[in-house]
N, C-alpha and C positions, 0 to 999 in steps of 0.2 A: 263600861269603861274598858278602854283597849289597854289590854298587856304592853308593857313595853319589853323588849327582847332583850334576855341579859348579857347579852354578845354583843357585841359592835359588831356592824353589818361591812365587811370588806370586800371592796369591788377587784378582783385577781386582776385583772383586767389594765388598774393600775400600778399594779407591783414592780417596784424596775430593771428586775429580771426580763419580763414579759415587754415591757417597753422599751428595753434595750433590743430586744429580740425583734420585735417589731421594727426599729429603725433598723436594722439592720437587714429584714428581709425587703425594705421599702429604699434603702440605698442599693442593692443590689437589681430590682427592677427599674432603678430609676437610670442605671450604668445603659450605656452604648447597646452592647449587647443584648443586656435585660431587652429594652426598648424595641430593638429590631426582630428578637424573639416573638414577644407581645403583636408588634405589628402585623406579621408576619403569619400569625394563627390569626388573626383577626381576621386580615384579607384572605386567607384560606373557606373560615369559615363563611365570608361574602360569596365566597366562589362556591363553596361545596351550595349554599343556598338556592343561589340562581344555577347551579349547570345541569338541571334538568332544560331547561330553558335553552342554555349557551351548547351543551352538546347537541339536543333535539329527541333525549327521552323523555318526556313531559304526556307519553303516553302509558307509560308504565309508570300507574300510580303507584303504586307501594311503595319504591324505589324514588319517585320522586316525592313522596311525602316526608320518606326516610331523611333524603337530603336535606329538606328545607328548613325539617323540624332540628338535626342535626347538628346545621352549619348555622342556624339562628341560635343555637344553644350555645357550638362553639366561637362564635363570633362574642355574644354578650361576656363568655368567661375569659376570654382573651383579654377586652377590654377591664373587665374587674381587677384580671390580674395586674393590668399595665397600671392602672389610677389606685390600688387597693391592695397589692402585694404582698402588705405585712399583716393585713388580715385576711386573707381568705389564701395565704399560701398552700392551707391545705385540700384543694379542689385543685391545688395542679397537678393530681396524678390523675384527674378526668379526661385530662385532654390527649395522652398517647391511647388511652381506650376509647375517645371516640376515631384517632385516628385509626387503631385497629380495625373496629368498625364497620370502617368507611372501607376499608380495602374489600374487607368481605360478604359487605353485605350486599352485592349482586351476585353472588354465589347461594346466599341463604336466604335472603325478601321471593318471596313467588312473585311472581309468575316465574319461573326459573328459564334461563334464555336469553342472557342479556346479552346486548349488541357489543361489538369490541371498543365504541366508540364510549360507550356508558362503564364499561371494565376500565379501559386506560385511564379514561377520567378520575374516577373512583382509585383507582390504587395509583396514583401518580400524589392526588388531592392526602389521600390518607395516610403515602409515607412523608410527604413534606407536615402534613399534622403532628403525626408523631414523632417526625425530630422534631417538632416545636416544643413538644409537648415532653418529650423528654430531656429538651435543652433546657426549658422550663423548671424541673424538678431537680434537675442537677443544678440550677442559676442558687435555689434556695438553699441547697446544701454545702453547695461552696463557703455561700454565705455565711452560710452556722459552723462551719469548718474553719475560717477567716477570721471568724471572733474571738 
């Protein structure tokens, strides 16, 4: 025969601290801004994916494996963050460290020697990441600032 638990089992989850907090980090994504933030790493991360492809390094694996796997990673959190904001607000300091990243790692992936056209691409793609991604971080603290 099973124990029954002499606690009541409480889900924090629905506490209305925590649900306040929640709507409120999911009004703040859901603003003008919010949105065009969200967008904006989205389509970054679409581009950092394919511009092995769109610049014409697709011969330098590493670097383009880096990107693909990268800018699919930050595309999927972009979009979580836009539809999901009040729960996974805290994965939004992932996205100015993959824009870091992005700027250096054709300096650090070997074959070392990348072309200027795979550099510009890379560090143009990774500072517009990382102001997403720290407009991002500062969108949710406003937030928590405002309430």
């Amino acid at each position: 025969m099973a124990e029954r638990p002499t606690h009541p089992t409480y889900d924090m989850g629905q506490h209305p601290d925590i649900a306040a907090l929640r709507a409120r980090y999911d009004l703040a994504a859901q603003s003008r801004s919010g949105q065009s933030v969200s967008g904006l790493a989205f389509l970054s991360g679409l581009y950092l994916a394919i511009s092995p492809w769109v610049v014409g390094f697709f011969g330098r694996t590493t670097l383009t494996v880096n990107n693909l796997v990268t800018g699919i990673a930050l595309a999927l959190l972009a979009a979580g963050i836009s539809s999901a904001y009040g729960r996974i607000h805290g994965l939004a300091w992932v996205v100015p460290i993959i824009g870091i990243w992005t700027i250096i790692a054709p300096w650090v992936l070997p074959p070392h020697g990348a072309s200027v056209g795979m550099i510009i691409s890379n560090v143009v793609t990774g500072a517009v990441i990382t102001a997403c991604g720290l407009a991002t971080v500062t969108l949710g603290t406003m937030s928590t600032h405002r309430g």
